[in-house]
C-alpha positions as CSV (number, residue, x, y, z in Angstrom):
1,X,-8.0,-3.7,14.0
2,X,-6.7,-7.4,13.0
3,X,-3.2,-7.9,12.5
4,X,-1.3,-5.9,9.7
5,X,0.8,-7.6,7.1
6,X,2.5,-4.5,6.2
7,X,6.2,-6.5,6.1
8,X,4.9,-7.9,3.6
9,X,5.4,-4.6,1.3
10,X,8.8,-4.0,-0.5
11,X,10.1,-1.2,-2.4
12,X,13.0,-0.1,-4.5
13,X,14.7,2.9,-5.5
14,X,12.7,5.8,-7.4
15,X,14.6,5.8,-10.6
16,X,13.8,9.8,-10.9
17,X,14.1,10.9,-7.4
18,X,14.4,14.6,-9.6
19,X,11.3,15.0,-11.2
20,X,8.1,14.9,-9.8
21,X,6.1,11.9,-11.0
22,X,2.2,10.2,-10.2
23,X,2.2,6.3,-10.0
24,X,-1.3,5.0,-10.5
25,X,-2.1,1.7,-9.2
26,X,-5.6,-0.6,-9.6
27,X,-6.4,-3.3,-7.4
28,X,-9.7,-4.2,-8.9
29,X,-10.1,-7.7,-6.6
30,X,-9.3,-6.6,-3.3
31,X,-11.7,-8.4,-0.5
32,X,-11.8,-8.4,3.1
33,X,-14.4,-9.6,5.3
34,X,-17.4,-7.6,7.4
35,X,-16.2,-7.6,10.6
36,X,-20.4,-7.3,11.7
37,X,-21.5,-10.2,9.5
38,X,-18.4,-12.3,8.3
39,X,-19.8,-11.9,4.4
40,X,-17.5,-10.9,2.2
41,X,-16.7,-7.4,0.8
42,X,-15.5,-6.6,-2.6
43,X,-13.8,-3.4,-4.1
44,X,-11.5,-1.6,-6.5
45,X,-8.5,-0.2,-4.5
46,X,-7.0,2.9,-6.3
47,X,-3.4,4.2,-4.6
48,X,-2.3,7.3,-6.8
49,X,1.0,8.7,-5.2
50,X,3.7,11.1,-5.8
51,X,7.1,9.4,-5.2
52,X,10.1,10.8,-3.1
53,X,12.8,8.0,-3.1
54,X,11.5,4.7,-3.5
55,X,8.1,3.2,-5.4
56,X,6.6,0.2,-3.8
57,X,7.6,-3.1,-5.2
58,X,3.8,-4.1,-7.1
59,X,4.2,-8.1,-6.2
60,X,4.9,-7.6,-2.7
61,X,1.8,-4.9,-2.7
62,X,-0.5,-7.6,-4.6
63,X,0.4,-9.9,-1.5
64,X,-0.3,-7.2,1.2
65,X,-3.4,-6.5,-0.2
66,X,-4.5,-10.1,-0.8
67,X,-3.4,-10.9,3.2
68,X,-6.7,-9.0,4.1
69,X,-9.2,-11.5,2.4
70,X,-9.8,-13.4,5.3
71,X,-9.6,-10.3,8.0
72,X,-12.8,-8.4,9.5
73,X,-12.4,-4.6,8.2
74,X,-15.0,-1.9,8.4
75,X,-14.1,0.1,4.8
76,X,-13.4,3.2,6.4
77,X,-10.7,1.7,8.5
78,X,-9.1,-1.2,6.1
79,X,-8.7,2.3,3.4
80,X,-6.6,4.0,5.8
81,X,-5.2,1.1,7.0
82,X,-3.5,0.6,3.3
83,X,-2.6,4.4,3.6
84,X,-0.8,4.1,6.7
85,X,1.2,1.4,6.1
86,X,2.2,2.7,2.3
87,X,3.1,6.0,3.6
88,X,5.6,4.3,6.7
89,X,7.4,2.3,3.6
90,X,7.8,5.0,1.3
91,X,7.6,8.5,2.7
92,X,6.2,9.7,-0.7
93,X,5.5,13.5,-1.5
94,X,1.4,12.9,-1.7
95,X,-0.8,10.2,-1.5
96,X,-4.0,9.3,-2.2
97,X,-6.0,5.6,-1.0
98,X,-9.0,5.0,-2.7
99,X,-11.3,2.0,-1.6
100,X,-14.5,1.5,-4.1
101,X,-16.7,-0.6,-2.5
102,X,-19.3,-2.9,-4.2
103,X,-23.1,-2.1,-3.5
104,X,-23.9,-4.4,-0.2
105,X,-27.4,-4.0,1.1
106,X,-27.9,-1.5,-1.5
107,X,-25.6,0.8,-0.6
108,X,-22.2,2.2,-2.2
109,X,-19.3,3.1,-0.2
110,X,-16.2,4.5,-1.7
111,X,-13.5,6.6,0.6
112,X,-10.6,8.2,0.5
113,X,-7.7,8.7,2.7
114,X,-5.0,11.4,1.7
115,X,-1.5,12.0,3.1
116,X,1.0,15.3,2.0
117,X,4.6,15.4,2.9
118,X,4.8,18.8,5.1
């Protein structure tokens, strides 16, 4: 796997730590690149998490995600990739990393990587 940008991610303080709350976030232009064929892949990347004590900052996310545009990543692995590294910053309850990908080849991959606190 290329090199991560995950210090690029920030967070602050969850300002309900006592009630049990879902933060949905879109990333409609998220791109990375095929690590087979260089071309460029598109998709809608869909993080839907239950907070403990902090929420990622959503400026420092748009630049973690955007540091992936010119990076080789099979789907499967750049989606838990994103997982991974939110989960090390913010040790949330649940988790859940969606990548849609656009049709390439005439075929549709979306996948999903869950994490729950134990």
């Amino acid at each position: 796997m290329p090199e991560t940008f995950a210090h690029l991610l920030e967070f602050f303080a969850n300002p309900r730590p006592e009630r049990e709350y879902e933060i949905k976030i879109d990333a409609p232009e998220f791109t990375c690149l095929c690590p087979k064929t260089g071309q460029p892949d598109f998709a809608t990347i869909r993080i839907r998490y239950v907070p403990k004590a902090r929420c990622v900052e959503l400026k420092s996310l748009k630049l973690y995600l955007w540091s992936f545009r010119d990076q080789g990543h099979f789907h499967e692995a750049v989606t838990n990739q994103i997982l991974d590294d939110l989960v090390a910053l913010l040790a949330p309850l649940r988790m859940l990393v969606e990548g849609d990908f656009w049709v390439r080849g005439g075929i549709k991959t979306v996948v999903e990587a869950k994490y729950q606190a134990k």
